[in-house]
N, C-alpha and C positions, 0 to 999 in steps of 0.2 A: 156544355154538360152532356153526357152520356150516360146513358140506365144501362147495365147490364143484370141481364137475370138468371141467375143458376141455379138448375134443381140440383140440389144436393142428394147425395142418400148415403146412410152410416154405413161404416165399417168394421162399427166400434158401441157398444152401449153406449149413452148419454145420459149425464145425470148432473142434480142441480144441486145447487147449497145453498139458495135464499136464506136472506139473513131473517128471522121472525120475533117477535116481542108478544110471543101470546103468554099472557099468566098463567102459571102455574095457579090451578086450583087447589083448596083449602084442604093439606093434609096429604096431597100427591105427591111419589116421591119422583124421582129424575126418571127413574125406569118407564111409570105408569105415564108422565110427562112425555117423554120420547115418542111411546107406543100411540098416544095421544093425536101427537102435533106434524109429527115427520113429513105430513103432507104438508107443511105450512112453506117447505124450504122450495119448493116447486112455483115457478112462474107461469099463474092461471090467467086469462082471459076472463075480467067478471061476464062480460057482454055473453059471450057466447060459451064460457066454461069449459074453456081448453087450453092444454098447456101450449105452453109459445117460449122462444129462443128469443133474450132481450136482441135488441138491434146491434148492440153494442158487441156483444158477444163476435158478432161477425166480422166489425171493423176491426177490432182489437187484434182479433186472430190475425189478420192479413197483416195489419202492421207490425205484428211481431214475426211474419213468414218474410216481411220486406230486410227487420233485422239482421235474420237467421238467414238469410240468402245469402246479403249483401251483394246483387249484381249490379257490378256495376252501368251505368248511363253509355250507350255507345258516342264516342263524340266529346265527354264534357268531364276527360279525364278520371279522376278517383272515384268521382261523386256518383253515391246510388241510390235506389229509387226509394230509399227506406222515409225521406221526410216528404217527397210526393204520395205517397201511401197515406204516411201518418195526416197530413194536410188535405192532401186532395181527394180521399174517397169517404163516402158516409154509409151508412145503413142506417135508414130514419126508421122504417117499417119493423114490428114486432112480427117474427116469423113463428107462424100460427104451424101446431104440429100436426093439428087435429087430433087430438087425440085428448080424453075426457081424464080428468085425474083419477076418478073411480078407477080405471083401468091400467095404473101404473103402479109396481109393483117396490115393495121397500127392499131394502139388501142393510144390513146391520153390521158393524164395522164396531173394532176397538181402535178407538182414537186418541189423540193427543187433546185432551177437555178445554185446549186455548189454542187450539187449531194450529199450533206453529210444530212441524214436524222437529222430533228429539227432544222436544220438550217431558217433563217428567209425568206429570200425573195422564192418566188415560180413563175412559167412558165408551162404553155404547153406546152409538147412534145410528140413525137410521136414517139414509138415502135412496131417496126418490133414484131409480134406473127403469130406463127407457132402451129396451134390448134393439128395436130398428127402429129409423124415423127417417124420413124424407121430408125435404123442404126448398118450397121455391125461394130465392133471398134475390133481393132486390137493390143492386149497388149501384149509390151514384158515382160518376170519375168526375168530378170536378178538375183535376190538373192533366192537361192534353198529353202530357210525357208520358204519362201510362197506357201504353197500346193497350189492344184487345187480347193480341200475344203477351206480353207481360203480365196483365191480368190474369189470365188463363194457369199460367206459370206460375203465380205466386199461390193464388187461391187451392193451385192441386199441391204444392211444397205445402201450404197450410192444414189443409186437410190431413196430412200423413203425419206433418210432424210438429204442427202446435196446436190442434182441435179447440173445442170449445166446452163449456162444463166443466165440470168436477172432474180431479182427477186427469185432464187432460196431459198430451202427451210434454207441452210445456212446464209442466208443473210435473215431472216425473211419473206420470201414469200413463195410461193406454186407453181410456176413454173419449166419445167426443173426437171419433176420428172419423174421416167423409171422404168420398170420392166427387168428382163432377160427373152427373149424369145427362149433362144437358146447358148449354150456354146460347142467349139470343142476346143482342145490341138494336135497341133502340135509339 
C-alpha cells in the first residue's frame, strides 16, 4: 500500500447538498423553513466545527475520472484502469476545510422540489457555496497497477472534469472543480 497526499485548491466554488430531517416548526412555512435550515445541508466537523469534504467525495471523483478517461493498461490489451481505481484506491479521512460554517455564505436557486432535473414543480432553496477552498486529501493505492504517473493523471482529468459537490461538472454544472497544487508519496 501507498498514501499519496494532494493538496488540492479550487478553481471552481464548492457547495454541498446534505440531506437533513430537521422539523419544520409549528406554523413555518417552506420559505421561513429554508431560511432557517440551509445550513443543515453542509458537512460540519462536531469536534472541531468545521466544514469538511466526505472521504467519499474524493474516491468517487477518481473513479468516475478512471470512467471518463478510459486509458487503457499498457501491456494487457483493452483492459483499463477504471476497476483498479474503483477497487484499489480509498479515502478513509474526512478532508477538514477549515473553515467555520458561520462564515459560509448561502446562494438561493429555483429548483426542481424532487431534486430530479425536468421534473415539473419547482422551490427555493438555498445552498451552502464556498467561493475558494484548499485541501490536503490523503489517498490510499491499494492495487500496484496504479503508478504515481497515472494517479497524477487521473486526479488532474478529475478535477477539470468531474469535481466534487453540488452541481459539479459531472452532474452538468461547473462547481467543485480543483487543480493539484502539490503531490508527495509515502
Amino acid at each position: 500500500m501507498r498514501i499519496i497526499k494532494a493538496k488540492l485548491v479550487s478553481i471552481s466554488p464548492y457547495s454541498q447538498s446534505r440531506h437533513h430531517a430537521t422539523p419544520k416548526l409549528d406554523k413555518e412555512g417552506p420559505e421561513k423553513y429554508e431560511e432557517r435550515t440551509w445550513k443543515e445541508r453542509l458537512h460540519v466537523n462536531k469536534d472541531t466545527n468545521t466544514v469538511y469534504i466526505p472521504p467519499m467525495c474524493f474516491k468517487n471523483c477518481l473513479s468516475e475520472a478512471a470512467k471518463y478517461l478510459a486509458i487503457q493498461i499498457p501491456g494487457k490489451g483493452k483492459s483499463t484502469y477504471t476497476k483498479h481505481f474503483e477497487a484499489g484506491v480509498l479515502v478513509v479521512n474526512p478532508v477538514d476545510l477549515k473553515i467555520n460554517p458561520d462564515e459560509v455564505q448561502g446562494e438561493w436557486y429555483f429548483v426542481p422540489s424532487d431534486g430530479k432535473r425536468g421534473s415539473g414543480k419547482r422551490v427555493m432553496k438555498c445552498f451552502p457555496a464556498i467561493n475558494k477552498w484548499e485541501a490536503e486529501v490523503e489517498f490510499l493505492i491499494l492495487d500496484d497497477t496504479i503508478t504515481q504517473d497515472v494517479f497524477i493523471k487521473h486526479l488532474e482529468e478529475a478535477g477539470k472534469f468531474i469535481g466534487v459537490g453540488r452541481f459539479r461538472p459531472r452532474n452538468n454544472g461547473f462547481y467543485g472543480r480543483f487543480k493539484i497544487e502539490s503531490v508527495t508519496m509515502e
